[in-house]
C-alpha positions as CSV (number, residue, x, y, z in Angstrom):
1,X,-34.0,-23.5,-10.0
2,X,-31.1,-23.8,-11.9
3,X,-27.5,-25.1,-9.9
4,X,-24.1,-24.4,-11.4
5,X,-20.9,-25.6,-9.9
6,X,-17.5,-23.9,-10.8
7,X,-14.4,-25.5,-10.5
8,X,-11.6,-22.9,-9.9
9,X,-7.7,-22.9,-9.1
10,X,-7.3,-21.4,-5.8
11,X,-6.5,-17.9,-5.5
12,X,-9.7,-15.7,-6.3
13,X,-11.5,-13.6,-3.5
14,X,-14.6,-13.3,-2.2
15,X,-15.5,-9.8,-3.9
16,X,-14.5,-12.2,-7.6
17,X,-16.9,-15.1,-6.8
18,X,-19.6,-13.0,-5.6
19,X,-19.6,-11.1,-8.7
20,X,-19.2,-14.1,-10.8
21,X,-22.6,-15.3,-9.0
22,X,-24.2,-12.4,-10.0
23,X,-23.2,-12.4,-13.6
24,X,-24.3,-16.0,-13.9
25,X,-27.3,-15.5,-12.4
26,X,-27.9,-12.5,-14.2
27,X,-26.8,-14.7,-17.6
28,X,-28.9,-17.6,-16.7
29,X,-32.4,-15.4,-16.2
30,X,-31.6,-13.9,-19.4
31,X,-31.3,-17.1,-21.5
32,X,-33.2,-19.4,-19.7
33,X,-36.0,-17.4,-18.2
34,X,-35.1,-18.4,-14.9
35,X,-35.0,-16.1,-11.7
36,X,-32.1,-14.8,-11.1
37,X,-33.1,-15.4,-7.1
38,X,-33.2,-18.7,-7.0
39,X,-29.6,-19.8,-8.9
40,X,-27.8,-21.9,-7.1
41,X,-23.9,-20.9,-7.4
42,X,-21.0,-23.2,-5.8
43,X,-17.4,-22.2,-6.0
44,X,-14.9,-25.2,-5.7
45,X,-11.5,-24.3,-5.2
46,X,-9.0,-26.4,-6.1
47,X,-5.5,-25.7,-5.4
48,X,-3.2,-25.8,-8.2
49,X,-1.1,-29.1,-6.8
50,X,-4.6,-31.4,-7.3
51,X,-5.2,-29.5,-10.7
52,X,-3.2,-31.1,-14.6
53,X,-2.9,-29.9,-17.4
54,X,-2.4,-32.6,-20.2
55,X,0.0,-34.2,-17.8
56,X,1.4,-31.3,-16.1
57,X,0.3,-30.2,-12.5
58,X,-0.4,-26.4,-12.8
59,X,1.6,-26.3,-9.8
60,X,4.4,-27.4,-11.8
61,X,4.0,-25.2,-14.7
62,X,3.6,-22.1,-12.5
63,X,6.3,-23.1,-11.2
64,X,8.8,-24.0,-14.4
65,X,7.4,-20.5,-15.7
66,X,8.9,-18.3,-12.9
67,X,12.0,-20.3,-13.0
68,X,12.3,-19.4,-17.0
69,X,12.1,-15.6,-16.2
């Protein structure tokens, strides 16, 4: 039973993830002969103020980039 965990920045809906779950499910059972069924899928959102990049919060760079426009 194979159990994949997904870190994500905030933001995506339902409809997203659950599609997501079936494509790695589907992906999984494919390359690892494993049943689709019995993939275990968890979504963890992270909001963008508790996510870096190098050194930057994501919040920040979102941020910088609307203020350059």
């Amino acid at each position: 039973m194979p159990f994949v965990t997904v870190y994500l920045l905030e933001g995506r809906s339902e409809d997203q993830k659950a599609e997501a779950a079936r494509a790695i499910a589907r992906a999984l059972a494919e390359t690892i002969n494993s049943e689709a069924s019995t993939t275990q899928v968890v979504f963890l959102d992270i909001p963008a103020s508790n996510w870096a990049h190098g050194s930057e919060l994501v919040s920040r760079r979102a941020k910088r980039a609307l203020d350059a426009r």
